[in-house]
C-alpha positions as CSV (number, residue, x, y, z in Angstrom):
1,X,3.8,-54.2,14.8
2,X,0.9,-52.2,13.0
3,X,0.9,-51.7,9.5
4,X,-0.9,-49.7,6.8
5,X,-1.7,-51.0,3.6
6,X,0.3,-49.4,0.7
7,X,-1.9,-47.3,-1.7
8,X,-0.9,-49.3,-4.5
9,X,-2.8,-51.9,-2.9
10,X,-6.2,-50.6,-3.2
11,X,-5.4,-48.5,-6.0
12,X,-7.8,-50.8,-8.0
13,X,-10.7,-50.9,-5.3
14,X,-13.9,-48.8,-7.1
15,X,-14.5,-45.1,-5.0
16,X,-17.9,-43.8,-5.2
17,X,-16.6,-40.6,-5.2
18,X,-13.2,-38.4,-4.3
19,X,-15.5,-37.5,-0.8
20,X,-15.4,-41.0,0.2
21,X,-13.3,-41.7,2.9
22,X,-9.3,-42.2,2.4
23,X,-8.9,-44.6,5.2
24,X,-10.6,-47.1,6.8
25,X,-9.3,-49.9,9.6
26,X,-9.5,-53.6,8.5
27,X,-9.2,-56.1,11.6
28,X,-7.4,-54.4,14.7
29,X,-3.7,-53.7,13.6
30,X,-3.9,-52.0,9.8
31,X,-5.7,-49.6,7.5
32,X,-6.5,-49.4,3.8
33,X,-5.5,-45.9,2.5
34,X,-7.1,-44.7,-0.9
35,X,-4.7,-42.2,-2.6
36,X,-6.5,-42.5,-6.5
37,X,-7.0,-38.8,-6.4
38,X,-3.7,-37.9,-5.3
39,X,-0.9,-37.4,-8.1
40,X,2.5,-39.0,-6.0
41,X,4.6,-37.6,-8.7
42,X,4.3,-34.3,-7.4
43,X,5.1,-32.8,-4.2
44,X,1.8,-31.5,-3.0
45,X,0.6,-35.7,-3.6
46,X,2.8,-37.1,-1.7
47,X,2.9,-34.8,1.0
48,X,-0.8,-35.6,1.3
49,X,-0.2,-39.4,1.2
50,X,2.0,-38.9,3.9
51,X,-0.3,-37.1,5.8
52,X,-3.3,-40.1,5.5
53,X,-0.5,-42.4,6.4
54,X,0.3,-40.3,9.5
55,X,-3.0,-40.2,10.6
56,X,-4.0,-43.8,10.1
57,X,-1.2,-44.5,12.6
58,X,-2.4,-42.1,14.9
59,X,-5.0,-44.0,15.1
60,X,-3.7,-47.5,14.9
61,X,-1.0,-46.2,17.8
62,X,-4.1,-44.5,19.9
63,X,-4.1,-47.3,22.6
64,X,-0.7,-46.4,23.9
65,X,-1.0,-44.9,27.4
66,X,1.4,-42.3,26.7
67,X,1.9,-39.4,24.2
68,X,6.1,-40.6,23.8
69,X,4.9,-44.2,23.0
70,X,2.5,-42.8,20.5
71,X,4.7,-40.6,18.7
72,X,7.4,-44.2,18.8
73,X,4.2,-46.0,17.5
74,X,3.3,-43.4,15.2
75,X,7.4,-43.2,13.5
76,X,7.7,-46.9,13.8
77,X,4.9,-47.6,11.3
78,X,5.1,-44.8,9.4
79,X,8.9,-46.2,9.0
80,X,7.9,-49.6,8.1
81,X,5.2,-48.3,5.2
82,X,7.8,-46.2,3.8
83,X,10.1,-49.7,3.4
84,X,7.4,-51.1,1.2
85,X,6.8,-47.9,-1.0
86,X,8.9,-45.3,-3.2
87,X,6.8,-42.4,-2.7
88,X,6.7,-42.3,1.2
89,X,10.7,-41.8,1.6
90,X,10.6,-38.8,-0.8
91,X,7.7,-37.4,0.9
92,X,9.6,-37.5,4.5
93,X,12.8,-36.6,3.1
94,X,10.7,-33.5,1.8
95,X,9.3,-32.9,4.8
96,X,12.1,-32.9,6.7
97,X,14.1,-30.6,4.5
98,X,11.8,-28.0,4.5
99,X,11.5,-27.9,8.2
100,X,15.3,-28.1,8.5
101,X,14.9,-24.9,6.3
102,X,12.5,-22.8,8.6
103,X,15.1,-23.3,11.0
């Protein structure tokens, strides 16, 4: 399985600046994600965590032939990271009620 490293886990890693990038891949099957500059207490934070997570699985998912195994990919470790932090369940049960809303 991929994984993404938990923000809280490289929370104390310097930045040269907020411009920097938020993500980058270490080895071939996980990705450091900075999230210093975003406040996870609000909802605008973590809905912008969960979007660097999202797209650090995109990318760790990118070698599956097809767009339905990517999206799996893509839900599976999002799933997994959201296990191993309080901020990501909140986010996606956020996300989900406000598209259940536009409905």
């Amino acid at each position: 399985m991929r994984s993404l490293m938990l923000p809280a886990l490289v929370a104390s890693m310097p930045l040269a600046s907020p411009a920097t990038a938020q993500s980058w891949r270490v080895g071939d099957g996980s990705y450091h994600i900075v999230a210093r500059d975003l406040d996870q207490r609000t909802g605008a934070g973590r809905a912008a965590m969960l979007a660097r997570m999202e797209r650090a699985a995109a990318r760790l998912c990118e070698h599956e032939p097809l767009a339905l195994d990517r999206r799996a990919c893509v839900a599976a470790t999002v799933a997994d990271a959201a296990r191993r932090s309080s901020p990501l369940p909140i986010a996606i049960a956020e996300r989900d009620a406000t598209a259940l809303a536009a409905r």
